[in-house]
C-alpha positions as CSV (number, residue, x, y, z in Angstrom):
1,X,133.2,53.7,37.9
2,X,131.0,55.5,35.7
3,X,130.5,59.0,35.3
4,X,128.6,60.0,37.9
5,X,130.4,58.0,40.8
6,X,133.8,59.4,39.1
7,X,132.4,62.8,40.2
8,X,131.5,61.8,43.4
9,X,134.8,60.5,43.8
10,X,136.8,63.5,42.4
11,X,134.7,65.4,45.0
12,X,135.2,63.7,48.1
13,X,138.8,63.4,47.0
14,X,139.3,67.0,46.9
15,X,136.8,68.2,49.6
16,X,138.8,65.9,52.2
17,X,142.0,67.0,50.7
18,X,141.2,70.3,51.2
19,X,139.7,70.0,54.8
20,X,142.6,68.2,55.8
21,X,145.4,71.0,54.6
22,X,143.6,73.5,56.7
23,X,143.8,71.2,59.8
24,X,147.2,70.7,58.8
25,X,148.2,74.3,58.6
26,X,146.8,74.7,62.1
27,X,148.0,71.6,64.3
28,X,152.0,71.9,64.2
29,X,151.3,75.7,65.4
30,X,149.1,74.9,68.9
31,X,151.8,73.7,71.3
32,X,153.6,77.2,70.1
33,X,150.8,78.8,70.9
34,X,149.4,77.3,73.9
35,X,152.6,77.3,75.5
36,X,152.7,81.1,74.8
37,X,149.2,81.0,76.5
38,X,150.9,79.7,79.8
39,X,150.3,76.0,79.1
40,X,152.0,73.4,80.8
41,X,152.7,70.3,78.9
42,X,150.1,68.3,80.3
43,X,147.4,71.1,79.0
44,X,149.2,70.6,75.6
45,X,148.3,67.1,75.9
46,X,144.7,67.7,76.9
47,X,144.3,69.9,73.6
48,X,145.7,66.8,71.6
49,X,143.7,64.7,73.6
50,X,139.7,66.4,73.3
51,X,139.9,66.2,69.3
52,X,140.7,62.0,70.1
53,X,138.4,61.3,72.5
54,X,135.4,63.8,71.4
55,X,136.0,61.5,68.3
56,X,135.9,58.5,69.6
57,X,133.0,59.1,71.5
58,X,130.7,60.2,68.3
59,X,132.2,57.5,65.8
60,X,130.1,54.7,66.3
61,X,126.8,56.8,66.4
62,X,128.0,58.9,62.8
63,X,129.2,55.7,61.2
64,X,125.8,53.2,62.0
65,X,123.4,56.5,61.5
66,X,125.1,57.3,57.7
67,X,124.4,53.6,56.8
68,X,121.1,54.3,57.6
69,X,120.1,57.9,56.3
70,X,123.0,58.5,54.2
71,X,126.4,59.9,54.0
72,X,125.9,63.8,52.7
73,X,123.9,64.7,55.8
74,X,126.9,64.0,58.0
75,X,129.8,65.4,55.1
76,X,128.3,68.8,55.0
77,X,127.4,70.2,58.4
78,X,131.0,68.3,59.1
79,X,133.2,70.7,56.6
80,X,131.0,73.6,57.8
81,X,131.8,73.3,61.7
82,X,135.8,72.6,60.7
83,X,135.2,76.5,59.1
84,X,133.4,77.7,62.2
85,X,136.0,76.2,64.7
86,X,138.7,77.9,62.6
87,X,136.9,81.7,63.7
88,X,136.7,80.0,66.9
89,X,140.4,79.6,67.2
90,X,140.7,82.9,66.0
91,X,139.1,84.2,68.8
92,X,140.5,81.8,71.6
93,X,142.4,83.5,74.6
94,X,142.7,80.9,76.5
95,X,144.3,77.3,77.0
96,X,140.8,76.2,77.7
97,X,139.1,77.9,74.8
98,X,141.9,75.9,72.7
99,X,140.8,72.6,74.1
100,X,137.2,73.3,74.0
101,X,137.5,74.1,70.2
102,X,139.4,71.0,69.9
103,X,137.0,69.1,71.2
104,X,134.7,70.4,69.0
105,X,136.8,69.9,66.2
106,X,137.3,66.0,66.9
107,X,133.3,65.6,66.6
108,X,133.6,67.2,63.3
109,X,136.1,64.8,62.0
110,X,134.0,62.2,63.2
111,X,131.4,63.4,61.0
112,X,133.3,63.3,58.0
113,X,136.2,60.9,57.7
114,X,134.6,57.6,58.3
115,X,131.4,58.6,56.3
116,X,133.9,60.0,53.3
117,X,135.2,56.6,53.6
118,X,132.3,54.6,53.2
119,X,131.2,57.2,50.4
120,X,133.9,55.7,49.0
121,X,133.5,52.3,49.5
122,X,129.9,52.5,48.7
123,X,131.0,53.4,44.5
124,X,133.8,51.5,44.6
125,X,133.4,48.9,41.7
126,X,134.1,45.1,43.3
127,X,137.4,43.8,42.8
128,X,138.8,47.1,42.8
129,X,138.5,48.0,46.5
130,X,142.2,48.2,47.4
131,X,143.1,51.0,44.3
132,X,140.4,53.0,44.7
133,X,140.7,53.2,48.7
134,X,144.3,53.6,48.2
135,X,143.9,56.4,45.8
136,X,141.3,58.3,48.0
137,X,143.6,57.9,51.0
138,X,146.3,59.9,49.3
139,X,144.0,62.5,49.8
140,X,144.8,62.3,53.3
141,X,148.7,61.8,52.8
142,X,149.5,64.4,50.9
143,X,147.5,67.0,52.5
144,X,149.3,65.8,56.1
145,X,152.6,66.5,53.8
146,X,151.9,69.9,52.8
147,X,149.0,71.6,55.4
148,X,152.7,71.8,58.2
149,X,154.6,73.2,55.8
150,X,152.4,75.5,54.6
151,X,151.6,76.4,58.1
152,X,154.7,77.4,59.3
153,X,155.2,79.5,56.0
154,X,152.0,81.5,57.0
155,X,152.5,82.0,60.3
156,X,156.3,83.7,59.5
157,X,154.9,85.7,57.0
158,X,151.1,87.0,58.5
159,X,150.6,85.7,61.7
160,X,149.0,82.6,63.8
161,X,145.5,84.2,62.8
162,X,145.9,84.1,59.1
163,X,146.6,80.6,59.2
164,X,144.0,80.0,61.7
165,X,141.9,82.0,58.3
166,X,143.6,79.4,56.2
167,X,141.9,77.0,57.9
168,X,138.6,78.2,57.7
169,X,138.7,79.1,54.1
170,X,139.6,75.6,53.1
171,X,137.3,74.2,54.8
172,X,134.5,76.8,53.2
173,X,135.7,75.4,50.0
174,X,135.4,71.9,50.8
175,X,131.8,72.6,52.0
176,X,131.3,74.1,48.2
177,X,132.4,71.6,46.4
178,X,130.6,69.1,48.5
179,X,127.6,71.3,48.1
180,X,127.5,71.3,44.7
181,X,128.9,68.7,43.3
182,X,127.4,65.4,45.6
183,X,124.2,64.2,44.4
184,X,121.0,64.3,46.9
185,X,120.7,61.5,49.8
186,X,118.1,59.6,47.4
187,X,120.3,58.7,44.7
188,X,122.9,57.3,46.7
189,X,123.9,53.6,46.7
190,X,124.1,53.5,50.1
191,X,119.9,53.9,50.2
192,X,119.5,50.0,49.7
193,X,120.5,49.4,53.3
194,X,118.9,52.1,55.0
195,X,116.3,50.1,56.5
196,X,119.0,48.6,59.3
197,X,120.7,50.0,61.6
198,X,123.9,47.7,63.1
199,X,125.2,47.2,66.2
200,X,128.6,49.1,65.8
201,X,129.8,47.2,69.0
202,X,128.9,44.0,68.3
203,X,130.8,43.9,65.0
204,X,133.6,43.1,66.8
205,X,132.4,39.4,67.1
206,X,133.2,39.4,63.6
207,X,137.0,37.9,63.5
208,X,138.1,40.2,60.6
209,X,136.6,43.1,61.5
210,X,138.0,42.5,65.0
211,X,141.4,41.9,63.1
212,X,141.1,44.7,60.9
213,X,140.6,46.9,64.3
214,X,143.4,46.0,66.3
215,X,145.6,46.2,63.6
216,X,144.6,49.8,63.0
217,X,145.1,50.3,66.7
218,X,148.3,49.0,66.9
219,X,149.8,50.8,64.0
220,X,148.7,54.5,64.7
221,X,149.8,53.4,68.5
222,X,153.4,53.5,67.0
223,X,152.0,56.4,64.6
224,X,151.4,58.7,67.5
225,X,155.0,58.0,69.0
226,X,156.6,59.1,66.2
227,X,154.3,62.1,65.4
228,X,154.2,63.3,69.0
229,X,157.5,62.7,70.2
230,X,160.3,62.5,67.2
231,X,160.6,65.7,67.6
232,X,161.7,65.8,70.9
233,X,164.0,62.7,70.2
234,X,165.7,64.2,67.2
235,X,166.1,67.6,69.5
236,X,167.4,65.9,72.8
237,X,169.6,63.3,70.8
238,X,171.1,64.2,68.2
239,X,171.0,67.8,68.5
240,X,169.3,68.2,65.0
241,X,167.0,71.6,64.2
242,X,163.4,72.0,63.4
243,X,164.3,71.2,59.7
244,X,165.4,68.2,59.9
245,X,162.7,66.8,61.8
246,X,159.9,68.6,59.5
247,X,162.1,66.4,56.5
248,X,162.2,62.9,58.3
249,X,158.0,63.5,59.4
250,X,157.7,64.8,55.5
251,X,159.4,61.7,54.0
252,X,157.6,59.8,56.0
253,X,154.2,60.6,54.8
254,X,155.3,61.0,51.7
255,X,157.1,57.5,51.1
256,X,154.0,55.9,52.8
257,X,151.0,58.0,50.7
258,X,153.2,57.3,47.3
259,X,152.9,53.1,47.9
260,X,149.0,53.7,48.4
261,X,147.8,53.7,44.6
262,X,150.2,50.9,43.5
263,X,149.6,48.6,46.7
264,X,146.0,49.1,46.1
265,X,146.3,48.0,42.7
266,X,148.1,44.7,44.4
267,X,145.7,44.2,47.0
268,X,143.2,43.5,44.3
269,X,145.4,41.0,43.3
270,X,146.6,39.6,45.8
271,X,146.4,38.3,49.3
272,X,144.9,41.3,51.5
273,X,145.6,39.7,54.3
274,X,149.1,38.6,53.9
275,X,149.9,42.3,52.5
276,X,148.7,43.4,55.6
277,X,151.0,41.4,57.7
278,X,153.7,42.0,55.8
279,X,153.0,46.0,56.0
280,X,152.9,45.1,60.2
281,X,156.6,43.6,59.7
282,X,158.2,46.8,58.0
283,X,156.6,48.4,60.9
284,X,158.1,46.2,64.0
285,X,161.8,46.9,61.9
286,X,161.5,50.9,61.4
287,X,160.6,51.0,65.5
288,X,163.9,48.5,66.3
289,X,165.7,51.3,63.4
290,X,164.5,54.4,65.1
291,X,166.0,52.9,68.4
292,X,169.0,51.9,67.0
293,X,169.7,55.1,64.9
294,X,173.0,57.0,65.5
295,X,172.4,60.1,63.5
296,X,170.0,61.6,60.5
297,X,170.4,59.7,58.1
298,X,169.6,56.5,60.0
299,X,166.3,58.1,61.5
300,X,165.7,59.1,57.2
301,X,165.7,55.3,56.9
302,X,164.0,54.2,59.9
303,X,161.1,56.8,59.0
304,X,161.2,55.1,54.8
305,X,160.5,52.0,56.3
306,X,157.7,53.2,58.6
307,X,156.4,54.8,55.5
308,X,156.9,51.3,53.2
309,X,155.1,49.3,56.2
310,X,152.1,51.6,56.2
311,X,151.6,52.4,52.1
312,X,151.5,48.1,52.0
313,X,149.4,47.4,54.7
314,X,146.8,50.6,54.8
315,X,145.4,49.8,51.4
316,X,144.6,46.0,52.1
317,X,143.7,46.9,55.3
318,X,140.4,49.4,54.0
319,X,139.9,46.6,50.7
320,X,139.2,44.3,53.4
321,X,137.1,46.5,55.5
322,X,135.3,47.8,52.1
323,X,134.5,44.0,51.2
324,X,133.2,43.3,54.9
325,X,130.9,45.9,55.0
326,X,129.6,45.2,52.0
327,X,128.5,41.7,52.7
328,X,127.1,43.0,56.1
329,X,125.4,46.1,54.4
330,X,127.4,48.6,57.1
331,X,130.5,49.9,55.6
332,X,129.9,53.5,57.7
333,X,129.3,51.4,60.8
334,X,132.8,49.1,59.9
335,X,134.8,53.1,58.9
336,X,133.7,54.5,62.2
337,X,135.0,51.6,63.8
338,X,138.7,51.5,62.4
339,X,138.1,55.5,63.2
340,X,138.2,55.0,66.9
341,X,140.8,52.2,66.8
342,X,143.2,55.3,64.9
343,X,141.8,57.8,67.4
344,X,142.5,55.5,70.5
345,X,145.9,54.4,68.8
346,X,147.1,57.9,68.8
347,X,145.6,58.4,72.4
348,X,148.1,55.6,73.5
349,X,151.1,55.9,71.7
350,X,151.4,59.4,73.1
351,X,151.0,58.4,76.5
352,X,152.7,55.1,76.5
353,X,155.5,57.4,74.9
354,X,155.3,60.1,77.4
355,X,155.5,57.4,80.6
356,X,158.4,56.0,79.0
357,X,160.4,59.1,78.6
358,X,159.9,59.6,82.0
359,X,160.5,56.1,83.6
360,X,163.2,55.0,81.2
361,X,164.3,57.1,78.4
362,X,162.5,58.0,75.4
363,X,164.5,56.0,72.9
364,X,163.3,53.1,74.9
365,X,159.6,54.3,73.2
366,X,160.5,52.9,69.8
367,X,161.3,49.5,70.8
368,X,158.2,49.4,73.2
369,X,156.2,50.0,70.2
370,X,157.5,47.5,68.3
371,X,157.3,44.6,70.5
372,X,153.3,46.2,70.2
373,X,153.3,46.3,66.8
374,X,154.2,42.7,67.1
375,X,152.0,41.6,69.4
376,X,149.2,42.9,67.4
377,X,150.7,41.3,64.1
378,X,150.7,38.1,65.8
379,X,146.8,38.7,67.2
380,X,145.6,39.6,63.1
381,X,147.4,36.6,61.8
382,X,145.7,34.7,64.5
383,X,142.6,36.1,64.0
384,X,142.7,36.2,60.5
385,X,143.3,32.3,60.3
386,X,140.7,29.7,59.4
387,X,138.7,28.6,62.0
388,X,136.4,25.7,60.8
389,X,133.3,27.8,60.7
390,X,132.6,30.4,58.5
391,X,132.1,33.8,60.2
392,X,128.6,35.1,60.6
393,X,127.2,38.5,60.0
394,X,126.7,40.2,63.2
395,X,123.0,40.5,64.3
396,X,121.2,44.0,63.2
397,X,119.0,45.8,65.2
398,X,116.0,48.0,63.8
């Protein structure tokens, strides 16, 4: 990189890293809160719920749209609603204000995480795809590491609306920084292709991309077991208190984010695809662990592996999505799409989770997710096979 794409980089780097702690401060708080609204649980799941599907539904038209008019139109107005949805929360009375505002916030994720990324991918120097998407997404890790612990330091010393402030003021500064420090829609690289506008959904006829997708789908599937309901399974289990659980989800996304800047530096070294597979085998073992485990310290290294499976597959996994929407002149369109495959993964793991707790037992989650975990392992390898013919780029539409 030179210079001026270092900048950029250092920018979106720290504008996403400080968006992100603010949502972080804010989400571990809302079933607390909610439920002292009156919620019931399924109301809790409907505020989880908007921010996925509002997301979902805006991806594809964000992601195609910044490939064609540029990525800082979508990244500022984005940080600036996260700030105005954090007054809105302050203000919320009611369990359907909360859901609204969630909602609301999930288009304004969609408006900056899968355009950040492409940013990204758009500077990144070739052959250098997997370190430099692997350092950016630490951005992400480490601010999902510390927003819930700060959080929940906040709230026991001011109150639910200072960190609901928190919130806001990050995100303000995020919008600064963005501000001030990205270069105007004309100089960036991503101008060469603004004169097409893909299909999103057709890029799915493309085998890797289609790969890359249900990969991404199947691993924040087993993502959004863990994050929605280890802590009910450490509670009900083993009888263990709010900090342990807070330490296995820490470690966790700590021993996953740490992996991202050296398995990046691999994946441009290696085989992407076989790194990604062998990330998607870690995975299937931590879900057969967590099962299994008779205590703490067995969840501790159930949740490592989880971690190891994710830092060695995540960073191949956006190389190869980088290098793919390169050649087809739509990396937005190719973000926004593993976008919605994490949004819908989440979706389902919660409610596949949920149905089996109350069907079965909720142990019996873990090794459901593996054996889909597995399947979808067994549906990238296939997919990611040669098939005689070399993979055309999907048709574009003007």
């Amino acid at each position: 990189m030179n210079p001026k794409e270092r900048r950029i980089f250092i920018t979106l780097f720290m504008s996403i890293f400080s968006a992100v702690t603010g949502v972080g401060i804010v989400i571990p708080l809302l079933p607390v809160y909610a439920h002292e609204l009156g919620a019931s649980g399924l109301y809790i799941s409907m505020i989880f719920g908007a921010f996925s599907i509002s997301r979902t539904l805006v991806l594809p038209w964000f992601g195609k749209t910044s490939d064609r008019i540029g990525r800082k139109p979508f990244i500022l107005p984005g940080l600036l609603f996260y700030a105005l949805v954090s007054l809105g929360f302050m203000l919320s009375s009611s369990v359907g204000s909360l859901i609204g505002l969630r909602f609301l916030q999930g288009i304004a994720s969609g408006m900056i995480m899968p355009v950040a990324q492409a940013y990204v991918g758009d500077i990144t120097p070739k052959g250098k795809e997997g370190y430099y998407m692997g350092l950016f997404s630490m951005a992400m890790f480490l601010s999902l590491s510390m927003g819930p612990f700060m959080g929940g330091f906040i709230n026991r010393l001011y109150g639910l609306d200072a960190a609901f402030l928190g919130m806001g003021v990050l995100a303000v500064a995020a919008f600064v920084m963005a501000l001030a420090f990205l270069p105007p829609v004309a100089e960036e690289k991503s101008s060469t292709s603004r004169n097409e506008s893909i299909a999103v959904m057709g890029l799915l006829k493309d085998r890797l991309i289609l790969a890359l997708v249900s990969f991404r789908m199947v691993y924040t599937t087993c993502v959004g077991m863990i994050w929605c309901f280890l802590p009910l399974y450490v509670d009900v289990t083993f009888g263990l208190g709010s900090a342990e659980t807070g330490t296995l989800v820490m470690v966790m996304v700590l021993a996953g984010g740490l992996l991202h800047i050296p398995m990046g530096v691999v994946a441009d070294r290696m085989n992407r695809k076989l790194l990604v597979a062998v990330g998607g085998v870690f995975i299937v073992g931590s879900m057969v662990l967590c099962h299994q485990a008779t205590g703490f310290y067995s969840l501790l290294a159930a949740v490592i592996v989880f971690g190891i499976g994710g830092g060695t597959s995540l960073p191949a996994l956006s190389a190869l999505a980088v290098e793919r929407g390169r050649e087809i002149r739509g990396i937005g369109s190719v973000m926004s799409l593993l976008t919605m495959a994490h949004s819908l993964g989440m979706l389902l793991g919660s409610l596949i989770a949920g149905l089996t707790m109350d069907l079965f037992e909720l142990r019996y989650a873990f090794p459901m997710g593996g054996l889909i975990m597995a399947a979808g392992l067994i549906h990238f390898t296939w997919l990611s096979l040669p098939h005689g013919q070399k993979t055309r780029p999907p048709a574009k539409r003007g």
